[in-house]
C-alpha positions as CSV (number, residue, x, y, z in Angstrom):
1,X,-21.0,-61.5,-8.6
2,X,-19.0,-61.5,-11.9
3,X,-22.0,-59.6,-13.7
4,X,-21.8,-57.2,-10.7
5,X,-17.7,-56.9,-11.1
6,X,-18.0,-56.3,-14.8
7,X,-20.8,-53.8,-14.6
8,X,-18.6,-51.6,-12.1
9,X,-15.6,-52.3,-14.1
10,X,-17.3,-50.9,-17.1
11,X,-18.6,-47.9,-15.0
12,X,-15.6,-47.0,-14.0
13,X,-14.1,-47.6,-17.4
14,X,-16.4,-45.0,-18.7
15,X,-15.6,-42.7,-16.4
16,X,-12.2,-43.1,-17.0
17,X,-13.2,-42.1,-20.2
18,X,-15.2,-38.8,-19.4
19,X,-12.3,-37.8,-17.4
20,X,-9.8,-38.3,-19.9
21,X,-11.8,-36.2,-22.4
22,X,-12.5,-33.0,-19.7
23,X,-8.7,-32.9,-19.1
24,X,-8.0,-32.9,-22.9
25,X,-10.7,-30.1,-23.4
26,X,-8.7,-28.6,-20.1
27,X,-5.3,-29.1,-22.0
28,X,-6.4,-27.8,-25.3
29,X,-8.4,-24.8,-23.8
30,X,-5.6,-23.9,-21.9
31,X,-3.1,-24.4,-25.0
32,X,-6.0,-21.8,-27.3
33,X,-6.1,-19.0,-24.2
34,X,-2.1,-19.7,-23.5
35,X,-1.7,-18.4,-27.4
36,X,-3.9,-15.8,-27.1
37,X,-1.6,-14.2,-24.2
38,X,1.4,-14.8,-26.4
39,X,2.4,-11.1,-26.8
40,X,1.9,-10.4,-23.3
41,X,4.2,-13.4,-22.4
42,X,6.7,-12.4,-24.9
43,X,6.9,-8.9,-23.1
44,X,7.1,-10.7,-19.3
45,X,10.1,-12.4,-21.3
46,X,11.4,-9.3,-22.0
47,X,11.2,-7.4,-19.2
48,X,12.7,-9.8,-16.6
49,X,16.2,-10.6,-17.5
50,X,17.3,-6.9,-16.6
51,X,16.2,-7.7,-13.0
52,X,19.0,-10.1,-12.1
53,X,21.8,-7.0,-14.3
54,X,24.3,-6.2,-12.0
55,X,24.4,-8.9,-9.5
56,X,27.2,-11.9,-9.0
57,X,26.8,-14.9,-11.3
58,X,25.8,-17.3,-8.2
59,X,22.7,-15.0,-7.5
60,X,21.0,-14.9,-10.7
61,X,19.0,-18.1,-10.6
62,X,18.0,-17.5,-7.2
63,X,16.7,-14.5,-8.3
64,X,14.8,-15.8,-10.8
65,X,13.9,-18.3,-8.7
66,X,12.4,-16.2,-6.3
67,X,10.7,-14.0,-9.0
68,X,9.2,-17.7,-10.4
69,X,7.6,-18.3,-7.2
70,X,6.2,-14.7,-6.9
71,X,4.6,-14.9,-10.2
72,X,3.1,-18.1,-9.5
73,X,1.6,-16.5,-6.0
74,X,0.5,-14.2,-8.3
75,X,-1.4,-15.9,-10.6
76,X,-2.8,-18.8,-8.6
77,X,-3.4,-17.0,-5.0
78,X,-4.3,-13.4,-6.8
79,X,-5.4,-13.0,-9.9
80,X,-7.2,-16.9,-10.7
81,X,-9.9,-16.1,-8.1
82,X,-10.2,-12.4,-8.5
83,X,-10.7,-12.8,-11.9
84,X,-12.9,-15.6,-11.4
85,X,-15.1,-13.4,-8.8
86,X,-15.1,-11.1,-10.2
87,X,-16.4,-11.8,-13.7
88,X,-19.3,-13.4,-11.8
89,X,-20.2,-10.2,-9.5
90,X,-18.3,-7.3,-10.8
91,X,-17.2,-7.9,-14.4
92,X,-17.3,-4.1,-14.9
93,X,-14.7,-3.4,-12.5
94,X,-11.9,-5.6,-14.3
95,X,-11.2,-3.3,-17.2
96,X,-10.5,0.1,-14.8
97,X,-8.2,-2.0,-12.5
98,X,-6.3,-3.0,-15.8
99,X,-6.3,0.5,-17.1
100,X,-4.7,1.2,-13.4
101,X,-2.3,-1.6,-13.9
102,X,-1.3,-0.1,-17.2
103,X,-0.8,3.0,-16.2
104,X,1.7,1.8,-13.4
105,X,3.6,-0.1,-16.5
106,X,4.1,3.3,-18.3
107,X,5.2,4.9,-15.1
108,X,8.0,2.7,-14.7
109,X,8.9,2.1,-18.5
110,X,9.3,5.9,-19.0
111,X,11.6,6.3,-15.1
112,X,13.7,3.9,-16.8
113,X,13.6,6.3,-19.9
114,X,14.3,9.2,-17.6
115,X,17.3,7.6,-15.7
116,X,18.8,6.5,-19.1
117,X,18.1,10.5,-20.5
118,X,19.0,12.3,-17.3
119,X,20.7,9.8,-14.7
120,X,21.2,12.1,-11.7
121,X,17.4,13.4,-12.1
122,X,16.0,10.4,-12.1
123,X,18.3,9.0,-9.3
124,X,16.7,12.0,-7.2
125,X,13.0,10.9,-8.1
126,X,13.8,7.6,-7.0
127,X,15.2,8.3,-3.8
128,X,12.3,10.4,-3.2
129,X,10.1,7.3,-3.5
130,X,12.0,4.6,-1.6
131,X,14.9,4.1,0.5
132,X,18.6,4.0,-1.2
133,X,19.6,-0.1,-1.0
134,X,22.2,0.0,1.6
135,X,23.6,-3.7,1.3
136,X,23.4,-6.2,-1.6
137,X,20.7,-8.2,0.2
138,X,19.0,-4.9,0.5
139,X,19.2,-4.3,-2.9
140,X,18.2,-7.9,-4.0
141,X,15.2,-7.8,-2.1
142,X,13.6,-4.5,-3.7
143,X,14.3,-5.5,-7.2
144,X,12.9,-9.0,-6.8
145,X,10.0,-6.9,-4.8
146,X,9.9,-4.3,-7.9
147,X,9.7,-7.5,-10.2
148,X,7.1,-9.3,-8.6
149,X,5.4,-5.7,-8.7
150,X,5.6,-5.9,-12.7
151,X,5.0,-9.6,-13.1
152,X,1.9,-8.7,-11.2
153,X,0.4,-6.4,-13.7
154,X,1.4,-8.6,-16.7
155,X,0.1,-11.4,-15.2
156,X,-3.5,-9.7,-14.9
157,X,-3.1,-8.9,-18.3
158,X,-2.1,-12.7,-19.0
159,X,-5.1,-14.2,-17.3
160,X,-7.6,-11.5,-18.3
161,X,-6.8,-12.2,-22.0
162,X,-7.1,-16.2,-21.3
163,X,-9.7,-16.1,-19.2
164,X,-11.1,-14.1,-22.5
165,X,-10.1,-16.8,-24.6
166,X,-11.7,-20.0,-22.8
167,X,-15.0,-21.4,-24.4
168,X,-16.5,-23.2,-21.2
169,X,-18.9,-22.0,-18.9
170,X,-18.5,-24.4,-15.9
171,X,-16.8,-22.6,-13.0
172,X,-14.4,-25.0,-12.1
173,X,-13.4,-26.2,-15.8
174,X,-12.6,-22.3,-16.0
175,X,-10.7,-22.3,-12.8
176,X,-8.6,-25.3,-13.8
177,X,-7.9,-23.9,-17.1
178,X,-6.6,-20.7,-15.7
179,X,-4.4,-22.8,-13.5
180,X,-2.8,-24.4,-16.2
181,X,-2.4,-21.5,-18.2
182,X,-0.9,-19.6,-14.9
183,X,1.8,-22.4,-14.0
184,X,2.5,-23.2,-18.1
185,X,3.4,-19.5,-19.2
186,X,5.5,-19.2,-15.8
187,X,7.9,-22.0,-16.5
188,X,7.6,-21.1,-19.9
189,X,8.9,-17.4,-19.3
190,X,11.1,-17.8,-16.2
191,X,12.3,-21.0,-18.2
192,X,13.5,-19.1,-20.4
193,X,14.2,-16.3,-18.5
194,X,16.7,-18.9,-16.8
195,X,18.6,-19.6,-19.8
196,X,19.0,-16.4,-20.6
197,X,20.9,-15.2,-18.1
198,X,22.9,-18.2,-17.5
199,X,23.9,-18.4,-21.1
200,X,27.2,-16.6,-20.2
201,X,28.5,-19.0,-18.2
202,X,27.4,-21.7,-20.3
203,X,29.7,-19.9,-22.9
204,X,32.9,-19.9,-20.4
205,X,32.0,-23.7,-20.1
206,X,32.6,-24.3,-23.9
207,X,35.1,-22.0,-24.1
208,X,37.5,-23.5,-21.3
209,X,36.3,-27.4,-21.7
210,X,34.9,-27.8,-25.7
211,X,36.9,-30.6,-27.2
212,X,36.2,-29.5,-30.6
213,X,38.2,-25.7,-31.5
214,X,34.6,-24.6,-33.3
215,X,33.2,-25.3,-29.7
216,X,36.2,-23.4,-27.8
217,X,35.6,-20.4,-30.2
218,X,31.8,-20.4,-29.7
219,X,31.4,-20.5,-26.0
220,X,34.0,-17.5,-26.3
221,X,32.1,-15.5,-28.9
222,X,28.6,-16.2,-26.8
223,X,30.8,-14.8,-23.4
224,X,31.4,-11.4,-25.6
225,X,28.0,-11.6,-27.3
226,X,25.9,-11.3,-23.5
227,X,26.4,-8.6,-22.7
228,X,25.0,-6.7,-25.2
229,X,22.0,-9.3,-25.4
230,X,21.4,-8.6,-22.1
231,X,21.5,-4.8,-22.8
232,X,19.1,-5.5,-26.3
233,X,16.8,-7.1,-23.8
234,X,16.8,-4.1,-21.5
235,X,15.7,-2.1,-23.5
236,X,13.3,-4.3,-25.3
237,X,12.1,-5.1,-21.8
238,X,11.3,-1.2,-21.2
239,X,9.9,-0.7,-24.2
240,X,7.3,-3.8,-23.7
241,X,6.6,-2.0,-20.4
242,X,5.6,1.2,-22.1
243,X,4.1,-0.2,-25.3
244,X,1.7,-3.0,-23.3
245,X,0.9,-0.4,-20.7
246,X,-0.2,2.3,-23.4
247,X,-2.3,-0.9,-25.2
248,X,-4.2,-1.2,-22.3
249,X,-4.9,2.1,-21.4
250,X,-6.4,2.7,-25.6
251,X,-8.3,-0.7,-24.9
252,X,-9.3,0.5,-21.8
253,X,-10.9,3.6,-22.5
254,X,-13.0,2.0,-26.3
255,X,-14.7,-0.2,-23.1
256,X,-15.8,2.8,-21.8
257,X,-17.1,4.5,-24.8
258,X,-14.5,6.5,-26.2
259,X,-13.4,4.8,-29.1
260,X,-11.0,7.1,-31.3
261,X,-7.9,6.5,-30.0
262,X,-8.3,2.8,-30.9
263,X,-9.7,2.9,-34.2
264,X,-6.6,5.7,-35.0
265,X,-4.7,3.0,-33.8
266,X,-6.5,-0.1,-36.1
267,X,-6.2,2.4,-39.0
268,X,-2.8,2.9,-38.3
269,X,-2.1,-0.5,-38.4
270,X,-4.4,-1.3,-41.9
271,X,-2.1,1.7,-43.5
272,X,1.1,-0.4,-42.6
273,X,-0.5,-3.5,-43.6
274,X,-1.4,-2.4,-47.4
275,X,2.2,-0.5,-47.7
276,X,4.3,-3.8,-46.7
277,X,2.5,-6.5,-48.0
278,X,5.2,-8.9,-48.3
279,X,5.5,-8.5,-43.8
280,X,2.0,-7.5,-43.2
281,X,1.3,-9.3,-39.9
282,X,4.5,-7.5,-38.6
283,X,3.7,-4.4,-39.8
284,X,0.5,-4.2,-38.7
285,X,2.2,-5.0,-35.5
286,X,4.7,-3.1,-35.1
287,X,2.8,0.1,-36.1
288,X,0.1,-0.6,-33.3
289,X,2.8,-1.2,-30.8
290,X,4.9,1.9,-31.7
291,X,1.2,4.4,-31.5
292,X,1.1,2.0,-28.2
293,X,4.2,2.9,-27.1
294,X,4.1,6.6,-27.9
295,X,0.8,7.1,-25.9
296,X,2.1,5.1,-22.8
297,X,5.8,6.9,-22.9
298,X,3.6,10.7,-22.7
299,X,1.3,9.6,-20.2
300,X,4.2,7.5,-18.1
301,X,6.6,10.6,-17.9
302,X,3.4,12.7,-17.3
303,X,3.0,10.5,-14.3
304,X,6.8,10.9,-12.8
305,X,6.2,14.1,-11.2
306,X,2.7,12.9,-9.8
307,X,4.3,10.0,-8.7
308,X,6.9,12.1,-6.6
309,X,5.1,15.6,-5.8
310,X,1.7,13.7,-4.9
311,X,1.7,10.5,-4.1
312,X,4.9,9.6,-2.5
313,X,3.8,12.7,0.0
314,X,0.8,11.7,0.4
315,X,1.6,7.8,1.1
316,X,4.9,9.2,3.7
317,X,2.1,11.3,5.4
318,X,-0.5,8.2,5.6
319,X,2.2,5.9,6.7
320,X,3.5,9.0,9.7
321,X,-0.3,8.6,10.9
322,X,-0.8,5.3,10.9
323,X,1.6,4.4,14.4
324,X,-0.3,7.7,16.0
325,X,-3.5,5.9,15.6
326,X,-2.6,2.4,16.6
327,X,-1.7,4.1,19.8
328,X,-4.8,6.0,20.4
């Protein structure tokens, strides 16, 4: 009986081991793809605080809150198993609905453009597309809706590049990976995201109940510095739109053969590399995101009158036909 006992303790004790070891390869797979995706996060960083602009100081964490737990639909109920699938059946298919994906990401970045250029224009397009908010919870619901819309296409872009990234062939090491990488980078960026938006009122905090003056004067100077953060972020946030989207599309279209837009783009970014040594990861950078973000600003403005002489026709006219057939 005792050699029996020990036997099965030490079985289990060596199991215990093997599972320790597969969830440190998990952790550290997932910790190699997560840093892989790092621009991509960095830009779903961006791009979210101008969501919650505009609305009472009460509603922004439930607004982030709400876009939190739409991301993470995203990733774990969406995107883990489609990506999953569908680099085991379809792997050829991923790269066109990423190009797709990308293209909706310079469509949006360059509306923003177009409001900020010519405001009553663009106010037209988009009321052409959608209905005008008519309340507050109206108006909360469609941007957490148009949020969830963009977290959706950087996620893809997230998970793609992870999934990328990971080193293992089993199916279900790769799925739990993915998980982890999913749920990590969202309360990582919506984290964040979080603190951002509250840091205003973390200001009026030290500025009304600091014990120290240096504390008072901070909290005041991080009340008057917020607002233009938040506006630095807007626009960093539209630019990641239009910069990521137009990176995808060039990536997209080497996969399928034609390669010269991306090697202008490497050569670009070699050019700015040699001239400033001293910064030349950033340059390098930085030049492939600003070729990036020219290419996705054309083709997103491009797309603006499509959007609303084609498709938004074309989807009112599907969506008029749709309660005619349900009653035939």
């Amino acid at each position: 009986m005792s050699v029996g006992l020990l036997a099965l303790l030490d079985d289990v004790a060596g199991l215990a081991k093997v599972a320790a070891a597969s969830l440190d390869d998990i952790a550290g797979q997932a910790a190699k793809a997560g840093i892989k995706a790092a621009g991509a996060v960095v830009d779903d960083a961006a791009v979210t605080p101008r969501y919650v602009d505009g609305f009472s100081s009460d509603r922004e964490l439930p607004i982030v809150g709400k876009i939190a737990w739409g991301s993470v639909r995203n990733k774990l109920l969406f995107l883990l198993p489609a990506a999953l699938i569908l680099s085991l059946v379809a792997p050829w298919i991923i790269t066109p609905i990423l190009m797709l994906g990308g293209a909706y990401l310079c469509y949006e970045g360059a509306e923003k453009v177009y409001h900020a250029l010519k405001p009553h224009e663009a106010e037209a397009h988009e009321a052409s597309l959608e209905p005008v908010a008519l309340d507050p919870q109206t108006l909360e619901d469609t941007k957490v809706a148009s949020a969830i819309k963009t977290d959706f296409i950087l996620s893809a872009e997230i998970m793609t590049i992870a999934l990328a990234a990971i080193e293992v062939n089993n199916f279900w090491t790769r799925a739990a990976i993915l998980a982890l990488v999913g749920v990590g980078i969202t309360a990582l960026v919506y984290g964040a995201v979080a603190l951002i938006v509250k840091a205003d009122d973390f200001g009026v905090l030290l500025a009304r109940r600091g014990r120290l003056d240096l504390t008072r004067k901070f909290g005041r100077w991080l009340v008057r510095a917020m607002p233009l953060a938040m506006q630095v972020l807007g626009v960093v946030g539209t630019a990641a739109m239009i910069w990521v989207g137009g990176g995808i599309l060039i990536h997209g279209l080497d996969s399928f053969g034609i390669a010269a837009p991306e090697h202008m783009v490497e050569a670009a970014a070699e050019w700015a590399e040699h001239a400033l040594p001293a910064i030349a990861g950033f340059a390098g950078w930085a030049m492939t995101a600003l070729i990036d973000g020219i290419v996705g600003l054309i083709l997103g403005l491009l797309l603006i009158p499509v959007a609303g002489y084609v498709l938004a026709p074309a989807w009112r006219a599907i969506k008029r036909l749709l309660p005619k057939r349900a009653a035939a």
